[in-house]
C-alpha positions as CSV (number, residue, x, y, z in Angstrom):
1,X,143.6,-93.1,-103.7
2,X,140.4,-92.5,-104.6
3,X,139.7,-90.3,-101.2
4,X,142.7,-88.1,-101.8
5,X,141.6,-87.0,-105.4
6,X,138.0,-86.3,-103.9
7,X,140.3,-84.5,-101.2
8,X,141.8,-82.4,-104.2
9,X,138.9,-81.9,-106.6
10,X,136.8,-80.3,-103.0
11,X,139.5,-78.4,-102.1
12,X,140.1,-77.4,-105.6
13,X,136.3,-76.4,-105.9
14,X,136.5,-74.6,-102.6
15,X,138.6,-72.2,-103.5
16,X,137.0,-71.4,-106.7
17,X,134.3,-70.5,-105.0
18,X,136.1,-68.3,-102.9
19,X,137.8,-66.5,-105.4
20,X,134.7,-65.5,-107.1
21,X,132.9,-64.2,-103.9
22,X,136.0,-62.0,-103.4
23,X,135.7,-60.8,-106.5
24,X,132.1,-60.5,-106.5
25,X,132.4,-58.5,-102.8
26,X,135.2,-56.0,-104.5
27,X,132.9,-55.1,-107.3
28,X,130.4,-54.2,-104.9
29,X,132.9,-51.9,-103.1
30,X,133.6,-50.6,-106.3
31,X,130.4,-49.7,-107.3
32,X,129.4,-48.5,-103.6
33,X,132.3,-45.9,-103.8
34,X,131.7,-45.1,-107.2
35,X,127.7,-43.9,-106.1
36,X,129.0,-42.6,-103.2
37,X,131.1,-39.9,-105.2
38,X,128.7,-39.6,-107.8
39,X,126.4,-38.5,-105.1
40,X,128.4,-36.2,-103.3
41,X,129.8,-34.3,-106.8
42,X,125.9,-33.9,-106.9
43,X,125.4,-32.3,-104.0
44,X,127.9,-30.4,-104.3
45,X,127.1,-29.2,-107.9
46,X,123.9,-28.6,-106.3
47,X,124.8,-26.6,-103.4
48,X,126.9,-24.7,-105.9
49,X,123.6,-23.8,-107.9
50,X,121.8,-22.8,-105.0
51,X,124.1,-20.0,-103.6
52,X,123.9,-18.6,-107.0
53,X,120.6,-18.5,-107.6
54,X,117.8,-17.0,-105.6
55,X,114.6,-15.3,-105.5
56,X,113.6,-12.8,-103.2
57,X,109.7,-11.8,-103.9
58,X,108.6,-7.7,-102.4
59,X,105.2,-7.0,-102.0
60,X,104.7,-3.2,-102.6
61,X,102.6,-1.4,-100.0
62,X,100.5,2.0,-100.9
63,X,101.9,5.6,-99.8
64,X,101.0,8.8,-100.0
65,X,97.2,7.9,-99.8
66,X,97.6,6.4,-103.4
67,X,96.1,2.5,-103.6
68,X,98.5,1.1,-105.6
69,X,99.4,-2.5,-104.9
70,X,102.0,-5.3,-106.3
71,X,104.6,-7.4,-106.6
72,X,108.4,-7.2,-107.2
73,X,110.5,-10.3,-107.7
74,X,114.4,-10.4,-108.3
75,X,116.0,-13.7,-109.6
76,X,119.6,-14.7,-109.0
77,X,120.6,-16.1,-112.1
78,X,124.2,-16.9,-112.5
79,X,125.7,-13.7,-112.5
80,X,123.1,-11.7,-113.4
81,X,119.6,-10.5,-111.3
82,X,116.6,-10.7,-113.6
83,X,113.6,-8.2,-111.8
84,X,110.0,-8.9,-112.3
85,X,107.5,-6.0,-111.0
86,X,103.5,-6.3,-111.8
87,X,102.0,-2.9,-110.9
88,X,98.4,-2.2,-110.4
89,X,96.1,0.8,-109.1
90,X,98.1,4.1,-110.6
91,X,97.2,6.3,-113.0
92,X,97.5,5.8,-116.9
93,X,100.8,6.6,-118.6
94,X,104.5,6.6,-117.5
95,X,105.8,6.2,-114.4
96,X,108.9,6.3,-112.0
97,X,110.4,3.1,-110.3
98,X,113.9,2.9,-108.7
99,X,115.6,1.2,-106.0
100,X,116.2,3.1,-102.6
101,X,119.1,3.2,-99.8
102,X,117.1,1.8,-96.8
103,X,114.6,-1.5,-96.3
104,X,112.1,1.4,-94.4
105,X,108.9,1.4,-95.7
106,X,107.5,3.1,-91.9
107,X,106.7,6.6,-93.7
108,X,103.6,7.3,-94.9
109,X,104.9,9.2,-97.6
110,X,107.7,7.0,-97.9
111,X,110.1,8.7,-97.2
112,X,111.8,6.9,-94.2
113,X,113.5,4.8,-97.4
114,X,115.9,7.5,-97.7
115,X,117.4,8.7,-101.3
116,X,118.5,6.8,-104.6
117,X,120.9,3.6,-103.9
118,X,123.9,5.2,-105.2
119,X,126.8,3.3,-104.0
120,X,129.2,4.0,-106.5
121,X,128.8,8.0,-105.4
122,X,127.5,8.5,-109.4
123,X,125.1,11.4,-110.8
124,X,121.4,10.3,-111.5
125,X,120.8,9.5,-114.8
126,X,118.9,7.1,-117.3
127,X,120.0,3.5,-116.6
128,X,123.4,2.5,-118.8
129,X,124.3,6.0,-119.7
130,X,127.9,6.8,-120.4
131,X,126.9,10.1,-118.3
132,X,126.2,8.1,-115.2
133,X,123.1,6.7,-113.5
134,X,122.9,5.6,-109.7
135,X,122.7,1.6,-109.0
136,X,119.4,2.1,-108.2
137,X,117.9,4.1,-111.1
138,X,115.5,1.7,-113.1
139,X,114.0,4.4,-114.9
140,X,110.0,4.7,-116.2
141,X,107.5,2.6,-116.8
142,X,104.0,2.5,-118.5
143,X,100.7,2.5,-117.4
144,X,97.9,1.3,-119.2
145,X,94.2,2.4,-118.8
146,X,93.3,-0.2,-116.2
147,X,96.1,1.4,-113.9
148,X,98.3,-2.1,-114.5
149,X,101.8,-2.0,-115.6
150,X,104.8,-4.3,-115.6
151,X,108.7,-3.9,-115.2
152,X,111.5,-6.2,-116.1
153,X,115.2,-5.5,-116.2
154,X,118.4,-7.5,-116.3
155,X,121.5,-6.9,-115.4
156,X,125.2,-7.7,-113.7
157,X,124.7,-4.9,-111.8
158,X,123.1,-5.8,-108.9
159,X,123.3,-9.2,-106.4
160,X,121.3,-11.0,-104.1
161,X,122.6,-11.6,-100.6
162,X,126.8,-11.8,-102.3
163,X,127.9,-9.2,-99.5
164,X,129.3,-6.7,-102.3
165,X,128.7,-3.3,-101.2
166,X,128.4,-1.6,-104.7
167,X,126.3,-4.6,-105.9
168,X,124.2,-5.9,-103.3
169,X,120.2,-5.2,-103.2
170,X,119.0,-6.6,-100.4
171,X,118.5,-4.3,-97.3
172,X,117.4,-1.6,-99.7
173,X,113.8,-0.6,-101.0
174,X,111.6,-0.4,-104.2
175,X,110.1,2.8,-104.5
176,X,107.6,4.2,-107.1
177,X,106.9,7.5,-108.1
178,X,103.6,9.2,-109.0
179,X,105.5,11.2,-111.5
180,X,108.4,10.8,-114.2
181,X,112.1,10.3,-114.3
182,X,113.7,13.2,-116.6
183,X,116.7,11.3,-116.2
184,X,118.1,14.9,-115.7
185,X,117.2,16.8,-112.2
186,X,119.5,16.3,-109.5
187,X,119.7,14.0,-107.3
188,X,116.6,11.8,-108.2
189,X,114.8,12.8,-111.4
190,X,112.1,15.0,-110.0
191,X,109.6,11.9,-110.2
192,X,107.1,13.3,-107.6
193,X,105.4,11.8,-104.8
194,X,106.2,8.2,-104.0
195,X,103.2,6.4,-103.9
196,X,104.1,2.6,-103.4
197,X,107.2,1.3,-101.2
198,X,108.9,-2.0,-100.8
199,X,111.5,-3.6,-99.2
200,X,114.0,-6.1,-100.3
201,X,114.4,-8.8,-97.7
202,X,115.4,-12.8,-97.7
């Protein structure tokens, strides 16, 4: 009799045991699936992010026997581009910068970067105007008496890399002018000689 209850109380003790190893095994699997989806609504938050937001850095070469020298960097923020430009080696006062049609910086003058970027087919103007102002018109900038000056814009107007036609800046160039944007002469301001040529590239 005695035996038989020993029998029981093992048995009994057994699957106890059991029970709570089972258990134990299907809270790991809980858990394991719940960091598993944890990590892969990270990734793709992240992967998300990063086809929004870029950077694309241009490094401004001289033209037009001017020694100018600098850098341009756009940021893809969200929907909006932010542009950075730090300018160095022109003459004091105000000068012209805009964005041109082609990545061709091959011209010594500069010229091989073709016109405005004017996709929407607009008249040149000063940047927001009700009038009209190309894509690509950033406008003036100023020059101190070291022959340094910066630029910074933002705006929804532009993308990097999104494949929109009327919005997209990469394949074109940064240009800048000797001269100054009257935001009036047709088709491009009559800012002068360009004197520093970049292109926009990944």
């Amino acid at each position: 009799m005695k035996r038989i209850s020993l029998s029981i109380i093992l048995c009994a003790a057994l699957i106890t045991t059991s029970c709570k190893n089972d258990k134990k095994d299907d809270e790991m699997d809980d858990d394991a699936v719940t960091e598993t989806e944890m990590g892969t609504d990270m990734e793709n938050q992240d992967s998300a992010k990063n086809m929004k937001d870029k950077k694309v850095t241009v490094t401004l070469q001289p033209k037009s026997g001017s020694k100018l020298s600098g850098n341009v960097a756009f940021y893809q923020e969200g929907d909006k581009v932010r542009m950075e430009a730090i300018i160095s080696g022109l003459a004091e006062g105000e000068h012209a910068i805009h964005i041109h049609q082609s990545a061709d910086c091959s011209a010594e003058d500069g010229s091989s970067a073709g016109g405005h970027w004017n996709p929407t087919d607009a008249t040149h103007g000063k940047w927001g105007s009700s009038d009209g102002f190309h894509k690509g018109d950033i406008g003036n900038f100023k020059v101190d008496a070291n022959g340094n000056g910066t630029v910074k814009l933002t705006t929804d107007e532009w993308c990097i890399g999104c494949g929109d036609s009327k919005k997209d800046i990469l394949g074109k160039a940064i240009i800048v002018h000797d001269g100054v944007d009257d935001f009036t002469s047709q088709p491009s301001g009559n800012a002068g000689n360009r004197v520093g040529c970049g292109t926009i590239s990944m």
